[in-house]
Backbone as JSON, one array per atom type, in Angstrom:
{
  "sequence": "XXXXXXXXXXXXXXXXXXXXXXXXXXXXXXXXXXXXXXXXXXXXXXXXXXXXXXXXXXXXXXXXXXXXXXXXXXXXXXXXXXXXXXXXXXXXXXXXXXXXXXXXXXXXXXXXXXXXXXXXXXXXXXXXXXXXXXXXXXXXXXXXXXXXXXXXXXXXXXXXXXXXXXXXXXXXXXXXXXXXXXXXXXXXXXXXXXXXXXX",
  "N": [[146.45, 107.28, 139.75], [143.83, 107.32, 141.09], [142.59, 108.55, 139.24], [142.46, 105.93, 137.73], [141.45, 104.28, 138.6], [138.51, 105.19, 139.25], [137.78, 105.33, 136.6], [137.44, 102.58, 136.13], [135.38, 101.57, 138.46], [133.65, 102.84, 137.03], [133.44, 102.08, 134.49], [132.34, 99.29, 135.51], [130.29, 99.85, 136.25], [128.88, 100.64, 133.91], [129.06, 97.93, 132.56], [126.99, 96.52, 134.28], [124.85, 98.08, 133.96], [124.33, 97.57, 131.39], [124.05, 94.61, 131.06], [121.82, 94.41, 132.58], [119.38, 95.68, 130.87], [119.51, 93.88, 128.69], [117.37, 91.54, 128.49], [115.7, 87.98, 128.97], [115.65, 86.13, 125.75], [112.49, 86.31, 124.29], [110.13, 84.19, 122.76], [107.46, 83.87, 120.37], [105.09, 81.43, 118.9], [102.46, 80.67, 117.14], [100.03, 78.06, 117.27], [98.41, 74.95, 117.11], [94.8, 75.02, 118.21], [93.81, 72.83, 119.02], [95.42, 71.21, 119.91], [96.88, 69.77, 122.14], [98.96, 71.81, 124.86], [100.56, 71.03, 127.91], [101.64, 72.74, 130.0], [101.36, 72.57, 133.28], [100.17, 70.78, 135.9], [97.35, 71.56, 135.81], [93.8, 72.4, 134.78], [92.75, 72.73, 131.63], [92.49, 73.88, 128.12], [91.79, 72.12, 126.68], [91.0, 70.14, 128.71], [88.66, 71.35, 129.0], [87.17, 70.63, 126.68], [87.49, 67.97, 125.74], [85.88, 66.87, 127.67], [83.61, 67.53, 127.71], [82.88, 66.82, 125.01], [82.55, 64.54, 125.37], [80.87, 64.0, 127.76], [78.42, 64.56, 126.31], [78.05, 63.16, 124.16], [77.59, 60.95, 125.56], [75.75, 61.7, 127.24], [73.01, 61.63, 125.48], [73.29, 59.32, 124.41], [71.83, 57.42, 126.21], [68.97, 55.74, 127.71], [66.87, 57.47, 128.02], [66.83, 59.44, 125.8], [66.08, 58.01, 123.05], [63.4, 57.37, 124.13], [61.9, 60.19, 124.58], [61.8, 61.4, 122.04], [60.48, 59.41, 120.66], [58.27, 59.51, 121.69], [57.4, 62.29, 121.36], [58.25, 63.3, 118.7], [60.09, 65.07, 118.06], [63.15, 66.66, 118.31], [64.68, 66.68, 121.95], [64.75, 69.4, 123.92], [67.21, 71.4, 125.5], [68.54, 73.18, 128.18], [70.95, 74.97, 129.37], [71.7, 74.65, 132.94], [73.39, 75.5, 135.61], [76.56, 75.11, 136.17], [78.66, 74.48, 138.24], [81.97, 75.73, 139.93], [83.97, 73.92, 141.98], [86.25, 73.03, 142.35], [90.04, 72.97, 143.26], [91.08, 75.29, 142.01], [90.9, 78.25, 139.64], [88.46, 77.84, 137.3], [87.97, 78.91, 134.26], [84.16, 78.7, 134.09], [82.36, 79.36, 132.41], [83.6, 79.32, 129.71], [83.62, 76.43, 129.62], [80.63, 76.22, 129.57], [79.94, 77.12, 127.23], [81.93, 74.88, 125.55], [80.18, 72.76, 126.21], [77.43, 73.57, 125.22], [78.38, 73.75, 122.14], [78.84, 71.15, 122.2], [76.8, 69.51, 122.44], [75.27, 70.88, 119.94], [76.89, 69.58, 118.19], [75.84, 67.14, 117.81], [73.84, 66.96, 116.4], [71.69, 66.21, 117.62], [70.04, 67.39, 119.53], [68.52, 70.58, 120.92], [69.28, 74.03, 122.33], [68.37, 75.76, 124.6], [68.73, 79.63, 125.77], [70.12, 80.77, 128.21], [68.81, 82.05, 131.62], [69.68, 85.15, 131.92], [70.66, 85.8, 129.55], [68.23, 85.54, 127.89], [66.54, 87.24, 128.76], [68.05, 89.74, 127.99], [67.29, 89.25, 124.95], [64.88, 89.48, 125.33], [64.09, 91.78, 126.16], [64.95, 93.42, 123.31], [63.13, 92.38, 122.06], [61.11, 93.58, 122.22], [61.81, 96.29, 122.07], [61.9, 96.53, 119.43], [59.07, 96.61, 118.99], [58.23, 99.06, 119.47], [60.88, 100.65, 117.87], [61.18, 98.98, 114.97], [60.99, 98.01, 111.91], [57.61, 96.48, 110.91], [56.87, 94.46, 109.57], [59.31, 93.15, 109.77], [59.31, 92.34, 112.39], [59.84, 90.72, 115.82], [57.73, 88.43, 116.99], [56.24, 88.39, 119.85], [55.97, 85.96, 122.78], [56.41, 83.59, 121.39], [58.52, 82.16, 121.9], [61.15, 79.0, 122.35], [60.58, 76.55, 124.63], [62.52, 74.99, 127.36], [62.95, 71.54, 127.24], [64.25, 69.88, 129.04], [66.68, 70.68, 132.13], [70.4, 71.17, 132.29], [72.46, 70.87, 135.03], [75.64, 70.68, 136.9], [78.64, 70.02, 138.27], [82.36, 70.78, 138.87], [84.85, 69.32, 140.55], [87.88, 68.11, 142.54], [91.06, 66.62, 143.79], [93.87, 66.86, 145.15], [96.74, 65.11, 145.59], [100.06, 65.09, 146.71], [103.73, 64.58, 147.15], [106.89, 64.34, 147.81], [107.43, 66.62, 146.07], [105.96, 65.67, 143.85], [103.13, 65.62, 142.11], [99.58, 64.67, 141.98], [96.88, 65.65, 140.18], [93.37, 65.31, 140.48], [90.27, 65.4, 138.56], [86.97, 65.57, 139.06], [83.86, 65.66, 137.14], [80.85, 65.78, 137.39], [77.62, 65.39, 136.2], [73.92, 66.32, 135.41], [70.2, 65.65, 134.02], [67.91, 66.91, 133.64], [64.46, 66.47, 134.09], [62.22, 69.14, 133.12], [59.24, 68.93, 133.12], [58.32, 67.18, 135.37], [60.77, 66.73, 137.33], [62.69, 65.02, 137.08], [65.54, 63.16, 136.96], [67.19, 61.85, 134.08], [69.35, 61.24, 133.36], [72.72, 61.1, 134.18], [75.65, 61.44, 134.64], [79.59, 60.89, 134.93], [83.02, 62.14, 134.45], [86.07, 61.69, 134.52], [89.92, 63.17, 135.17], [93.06, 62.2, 135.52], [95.62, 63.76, 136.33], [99.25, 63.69, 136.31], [102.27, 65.21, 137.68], [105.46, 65.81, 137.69], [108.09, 66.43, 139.69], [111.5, 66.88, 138.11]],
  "CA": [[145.92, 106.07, 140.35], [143.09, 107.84, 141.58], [141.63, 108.24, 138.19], [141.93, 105.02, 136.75], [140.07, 103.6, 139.97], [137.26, 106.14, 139.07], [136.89, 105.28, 135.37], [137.16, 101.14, 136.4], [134.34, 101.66, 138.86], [132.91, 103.62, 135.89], [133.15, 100.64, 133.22], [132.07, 98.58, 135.58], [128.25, 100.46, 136.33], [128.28, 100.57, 132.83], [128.84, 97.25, 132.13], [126.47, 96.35, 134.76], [123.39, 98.72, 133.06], [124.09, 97.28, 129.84], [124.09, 93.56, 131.49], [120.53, 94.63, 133.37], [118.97, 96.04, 129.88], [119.76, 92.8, 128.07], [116.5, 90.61, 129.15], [115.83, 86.83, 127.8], [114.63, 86.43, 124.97], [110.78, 85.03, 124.37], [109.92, 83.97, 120.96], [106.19, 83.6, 120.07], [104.57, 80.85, 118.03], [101.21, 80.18, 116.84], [99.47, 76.55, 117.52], [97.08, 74.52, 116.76], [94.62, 75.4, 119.39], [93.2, 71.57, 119.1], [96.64, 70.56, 120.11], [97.38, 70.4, 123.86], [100.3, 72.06, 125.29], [100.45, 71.23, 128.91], [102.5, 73.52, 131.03], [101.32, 72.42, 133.92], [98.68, 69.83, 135.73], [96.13, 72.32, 135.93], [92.74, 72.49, 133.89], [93.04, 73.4, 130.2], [91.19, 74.22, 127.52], [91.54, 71.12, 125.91], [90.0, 69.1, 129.13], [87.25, 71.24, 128.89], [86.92, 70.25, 125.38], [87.03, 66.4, 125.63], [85.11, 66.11, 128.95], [82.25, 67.92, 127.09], [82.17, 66.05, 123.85], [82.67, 62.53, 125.76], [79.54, 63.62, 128.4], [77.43, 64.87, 125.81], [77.96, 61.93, 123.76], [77.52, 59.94, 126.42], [74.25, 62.0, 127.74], [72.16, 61.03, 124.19], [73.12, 57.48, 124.54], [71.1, 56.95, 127.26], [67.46, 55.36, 127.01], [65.87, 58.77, 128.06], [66.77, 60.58, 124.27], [65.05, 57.66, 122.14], [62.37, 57.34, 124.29], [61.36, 61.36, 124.19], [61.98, 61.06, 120.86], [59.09, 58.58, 119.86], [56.91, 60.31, 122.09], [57.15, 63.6, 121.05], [58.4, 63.04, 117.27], [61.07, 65.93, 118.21], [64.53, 66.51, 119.28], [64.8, 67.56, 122.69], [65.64, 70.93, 124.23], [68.01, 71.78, 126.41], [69.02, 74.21, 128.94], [72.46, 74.83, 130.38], [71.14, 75.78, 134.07], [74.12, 75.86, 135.95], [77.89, 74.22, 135.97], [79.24, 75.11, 139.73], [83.18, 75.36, 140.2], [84.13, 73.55, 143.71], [87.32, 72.6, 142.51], [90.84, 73.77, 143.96], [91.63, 76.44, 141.33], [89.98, 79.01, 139.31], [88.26, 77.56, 136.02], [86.4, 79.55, 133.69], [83.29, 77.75, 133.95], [81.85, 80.24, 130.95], [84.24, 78.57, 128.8], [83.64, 75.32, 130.07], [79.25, 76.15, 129.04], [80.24, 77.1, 125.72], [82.0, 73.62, 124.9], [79.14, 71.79, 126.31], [76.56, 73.83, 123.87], [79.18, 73.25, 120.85], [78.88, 69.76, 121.69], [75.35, 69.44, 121.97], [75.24, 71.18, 118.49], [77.48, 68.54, 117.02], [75.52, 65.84, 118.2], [72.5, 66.86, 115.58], [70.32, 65.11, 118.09], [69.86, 68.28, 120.46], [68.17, 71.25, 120.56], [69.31, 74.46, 123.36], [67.95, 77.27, 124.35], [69.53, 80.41, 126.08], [70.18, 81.05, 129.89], [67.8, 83.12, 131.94], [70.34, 86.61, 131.93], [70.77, 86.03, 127.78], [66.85, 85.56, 127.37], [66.06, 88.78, 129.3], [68.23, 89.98, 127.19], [66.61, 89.04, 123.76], [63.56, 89.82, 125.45], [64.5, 93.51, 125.95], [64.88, 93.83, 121.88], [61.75, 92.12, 120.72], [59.96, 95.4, 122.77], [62.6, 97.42, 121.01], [61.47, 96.18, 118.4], [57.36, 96.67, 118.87], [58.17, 100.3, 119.09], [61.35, 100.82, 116.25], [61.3, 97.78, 114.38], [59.47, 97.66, 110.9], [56.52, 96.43, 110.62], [57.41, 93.25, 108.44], [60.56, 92.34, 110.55], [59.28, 92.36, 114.08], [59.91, 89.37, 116.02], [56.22, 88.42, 117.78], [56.35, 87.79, 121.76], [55.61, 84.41, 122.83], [57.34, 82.58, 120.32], [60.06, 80.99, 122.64], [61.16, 77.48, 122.63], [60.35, 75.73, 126.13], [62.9, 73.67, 127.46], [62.46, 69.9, 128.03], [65.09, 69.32, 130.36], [68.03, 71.22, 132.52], [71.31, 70.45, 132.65], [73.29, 71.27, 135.84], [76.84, 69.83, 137.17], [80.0, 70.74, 138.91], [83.86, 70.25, 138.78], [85.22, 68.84, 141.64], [89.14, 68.29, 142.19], [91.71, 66.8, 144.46], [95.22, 67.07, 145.11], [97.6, 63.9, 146.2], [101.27, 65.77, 147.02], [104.89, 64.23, 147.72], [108.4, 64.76, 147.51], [107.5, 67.33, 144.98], [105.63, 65.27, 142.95], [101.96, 66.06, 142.73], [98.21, 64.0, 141.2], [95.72, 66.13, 140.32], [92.28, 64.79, 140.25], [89.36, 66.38, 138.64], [85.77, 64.88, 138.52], [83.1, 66.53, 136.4], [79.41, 65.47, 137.65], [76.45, 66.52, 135.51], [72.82, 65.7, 135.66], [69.64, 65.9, 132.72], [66.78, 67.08, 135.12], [62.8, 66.63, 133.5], [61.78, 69.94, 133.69], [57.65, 68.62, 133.73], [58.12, 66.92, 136.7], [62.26, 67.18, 137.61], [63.04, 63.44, 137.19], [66.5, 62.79, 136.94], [66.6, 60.89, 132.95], [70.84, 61.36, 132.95], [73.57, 61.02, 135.5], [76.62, 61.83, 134.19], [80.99, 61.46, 135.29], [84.14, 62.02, 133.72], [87.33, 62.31, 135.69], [90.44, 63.47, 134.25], [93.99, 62.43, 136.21], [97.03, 64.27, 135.84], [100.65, 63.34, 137.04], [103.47, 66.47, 137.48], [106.8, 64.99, 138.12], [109.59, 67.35, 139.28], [113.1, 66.09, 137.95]],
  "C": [[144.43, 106.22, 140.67], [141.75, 107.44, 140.27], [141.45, 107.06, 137.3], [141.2, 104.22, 137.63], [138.84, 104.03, 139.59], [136.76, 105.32, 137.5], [137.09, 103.48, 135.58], [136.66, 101.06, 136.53], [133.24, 102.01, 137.64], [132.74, 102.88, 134.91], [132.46, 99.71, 133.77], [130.47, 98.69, 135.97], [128.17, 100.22, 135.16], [128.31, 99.14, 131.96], [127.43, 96.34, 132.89], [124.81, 96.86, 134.63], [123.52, 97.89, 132.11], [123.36, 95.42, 129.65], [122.32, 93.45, 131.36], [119.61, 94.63, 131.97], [118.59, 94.65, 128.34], [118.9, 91.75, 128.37], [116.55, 89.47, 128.56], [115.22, 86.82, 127.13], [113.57, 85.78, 124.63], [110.85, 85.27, 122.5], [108.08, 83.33, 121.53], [105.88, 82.94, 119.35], [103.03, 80.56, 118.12], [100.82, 78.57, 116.69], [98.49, 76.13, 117.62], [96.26, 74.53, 117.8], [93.68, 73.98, 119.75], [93.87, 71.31, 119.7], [97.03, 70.75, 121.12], [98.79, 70.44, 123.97], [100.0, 72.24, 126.46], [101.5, 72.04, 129.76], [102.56, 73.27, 132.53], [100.14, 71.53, 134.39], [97.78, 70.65, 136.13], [95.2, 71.94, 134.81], [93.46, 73.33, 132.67], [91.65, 73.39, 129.38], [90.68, 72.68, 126.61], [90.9, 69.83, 127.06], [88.8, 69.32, 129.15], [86.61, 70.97, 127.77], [86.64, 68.66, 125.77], [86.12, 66.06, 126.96], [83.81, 66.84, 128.3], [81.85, 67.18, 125.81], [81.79, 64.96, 124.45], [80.94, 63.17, 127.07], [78.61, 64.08, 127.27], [76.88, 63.74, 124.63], [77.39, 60.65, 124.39], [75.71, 60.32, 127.14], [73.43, 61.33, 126.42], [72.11, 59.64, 123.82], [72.55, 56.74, 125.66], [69.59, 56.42, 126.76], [66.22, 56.6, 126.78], [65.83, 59.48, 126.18], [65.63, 59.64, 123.52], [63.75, 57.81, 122.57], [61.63, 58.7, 124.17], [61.37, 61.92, 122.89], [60.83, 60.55, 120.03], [58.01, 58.99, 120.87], [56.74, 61.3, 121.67], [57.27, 63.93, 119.59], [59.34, 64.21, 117.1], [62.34, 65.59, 118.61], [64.17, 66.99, 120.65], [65.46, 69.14, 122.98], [65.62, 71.2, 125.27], [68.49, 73.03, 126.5], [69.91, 74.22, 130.41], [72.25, 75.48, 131.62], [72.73, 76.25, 134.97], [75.51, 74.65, 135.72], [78.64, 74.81, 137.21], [81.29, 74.65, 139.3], [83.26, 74.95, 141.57], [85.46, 72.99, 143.58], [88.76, 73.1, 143.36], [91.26, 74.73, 143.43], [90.64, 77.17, 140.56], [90.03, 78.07, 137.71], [87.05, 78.29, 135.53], [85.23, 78.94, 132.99], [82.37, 78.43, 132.64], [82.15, 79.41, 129.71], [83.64, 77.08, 128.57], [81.41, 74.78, 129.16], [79.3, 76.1, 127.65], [80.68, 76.25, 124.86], [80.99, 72.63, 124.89], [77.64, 72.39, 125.19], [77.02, 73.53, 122.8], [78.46, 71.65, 120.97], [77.69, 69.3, 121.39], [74.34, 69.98, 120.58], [75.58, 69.92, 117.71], [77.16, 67.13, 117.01], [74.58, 65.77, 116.75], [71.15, 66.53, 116.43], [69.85, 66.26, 119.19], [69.48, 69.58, 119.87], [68.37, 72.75, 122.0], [68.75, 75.82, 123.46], [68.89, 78.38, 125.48], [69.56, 80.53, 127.59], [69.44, 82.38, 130.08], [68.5, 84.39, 131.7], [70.35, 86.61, 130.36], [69.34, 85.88, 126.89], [66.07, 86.89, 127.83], [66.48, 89.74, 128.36], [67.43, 90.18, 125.81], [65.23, 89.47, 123.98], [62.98, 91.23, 125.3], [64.73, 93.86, 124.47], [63.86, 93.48, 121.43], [60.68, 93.43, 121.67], [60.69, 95.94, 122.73], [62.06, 97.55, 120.1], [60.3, 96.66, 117.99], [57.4, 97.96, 118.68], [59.2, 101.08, 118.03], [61.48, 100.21, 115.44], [60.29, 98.21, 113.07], [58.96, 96.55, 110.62], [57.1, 94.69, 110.54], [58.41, 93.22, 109.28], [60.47, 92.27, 112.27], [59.09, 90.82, 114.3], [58.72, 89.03, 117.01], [56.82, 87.77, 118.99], [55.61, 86.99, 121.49], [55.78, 83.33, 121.95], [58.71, 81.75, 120.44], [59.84, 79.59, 122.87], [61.42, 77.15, 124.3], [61.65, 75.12, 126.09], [62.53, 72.32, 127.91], [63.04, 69.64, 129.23], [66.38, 70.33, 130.76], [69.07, 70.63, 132.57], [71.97, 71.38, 134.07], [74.64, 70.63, 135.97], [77.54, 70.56, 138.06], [81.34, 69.98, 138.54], [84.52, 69.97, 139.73], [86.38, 68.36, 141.52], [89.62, 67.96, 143.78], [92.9, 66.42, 144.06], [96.18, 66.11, 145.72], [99.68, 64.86, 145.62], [102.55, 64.7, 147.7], [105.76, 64.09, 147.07], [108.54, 65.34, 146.67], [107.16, 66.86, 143.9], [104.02, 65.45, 143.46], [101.0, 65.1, 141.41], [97.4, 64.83, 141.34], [94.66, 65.22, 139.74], [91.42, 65.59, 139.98], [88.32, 65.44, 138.09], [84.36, 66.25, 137.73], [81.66, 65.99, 136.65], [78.38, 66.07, 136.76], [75.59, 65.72, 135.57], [71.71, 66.38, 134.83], [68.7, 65.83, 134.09], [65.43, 67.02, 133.87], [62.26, 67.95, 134.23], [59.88, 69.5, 134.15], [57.9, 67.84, 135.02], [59.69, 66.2, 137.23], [62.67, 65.32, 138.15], [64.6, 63.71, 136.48], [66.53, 61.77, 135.72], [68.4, 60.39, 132.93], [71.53, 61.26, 134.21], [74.92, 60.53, 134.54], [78.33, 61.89, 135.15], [81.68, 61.07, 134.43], [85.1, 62.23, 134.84], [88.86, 62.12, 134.81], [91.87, 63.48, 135.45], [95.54, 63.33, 135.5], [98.49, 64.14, 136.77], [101.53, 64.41, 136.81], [104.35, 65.73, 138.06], [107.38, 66.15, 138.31], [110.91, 66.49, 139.41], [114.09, 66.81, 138.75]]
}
């Protein structure tokens, strides 16, 4: 009696490891990374995608582009000064710079230049350069494009909560500053709602 108590207990640890060992299973697929898959109402990559084409679209349709335009007989050039997070969660506002230069690429009508830490940068190789560089491929100091104008902004975000149902709100502010004398040419929002239901 004794021992079939022992080896019961004993089937039943071992059915109980084997149980434990047995995790669920995840399956992986690849997706179009155009193609939003929301998981949740948080920021994605795809709002920082359309809130950057739609303001940058929307910045060049203003009266300021033609008019610097037929004065100068150039495109402008721009510089991404800052993009503040103040919202309620973490967004990588890096990401967020990098769609807004894309877009300002795909306009044709824009021209950007690099942020102060990535021009120090470049600056530190062209006097690499003066001393290992040959001859014929050195890149001459003082040959940087000015910018015309800064851009700054922020992301701003609130939260409407009940009975387990939640609205996120997120506004996106941005502003086209005149660097010659810091006139305000742009004024820029997008706002982007999202509804989470729990069933």
């Amino acid at each position: 009696m004794k021992t079939d108590t022992i080896r019961l207990l004993g089937s039943l640890v071992l059915l109980v490891a084997i149980a434990g060992c047995s995790g669920p299973s995840v399956t992986v697929t690849r997706e179009d990374p155009d193609e939003e898959i929301a998981l949740t109402d948080r920021w994605n990559a795809t709002d920082s995608r359309l809130v950057s084409q739609t303001m940058i679209e929307d910045m060049v349709s203003f009266p300021w582009y033609n008019r610097f335009v037929a004065e100068h007989g150039r495109e402008p050039v721009v510089i991404v000064h800052s993009i503040r997070n103040r919202s309620h969660e973490h967004i990588p506002v890096n990401t967020f710079i990098n769609d807004i230069r894309r877009a300002m690429l795909q306009t044709g009508k824009l021209d950007f230049v690099a942020s102060g830490e990535e021009r120090d940068e470049i600056r530190e190789e062209r006097l690499q350069q003066e001393t290992h560089a040959r001859e014929d491929t050195i890149q001459a100091m003082g040959q940087e494009l000015g910018a015309d104008f800064a851009l700054t902004g922020e992301i701003n975000s609130f939260v409407d909560t009940l009975d387990g149902n939640r609205v996120t709100n997120y506004q996106v502010d941005m502003r086209l500053i005149s660097i010659l004398d810091t006139r305000d040419v742009w004024l820029g929002t997008e706002r982007i709602q999202k509804f989470q239901q729990r069933r």
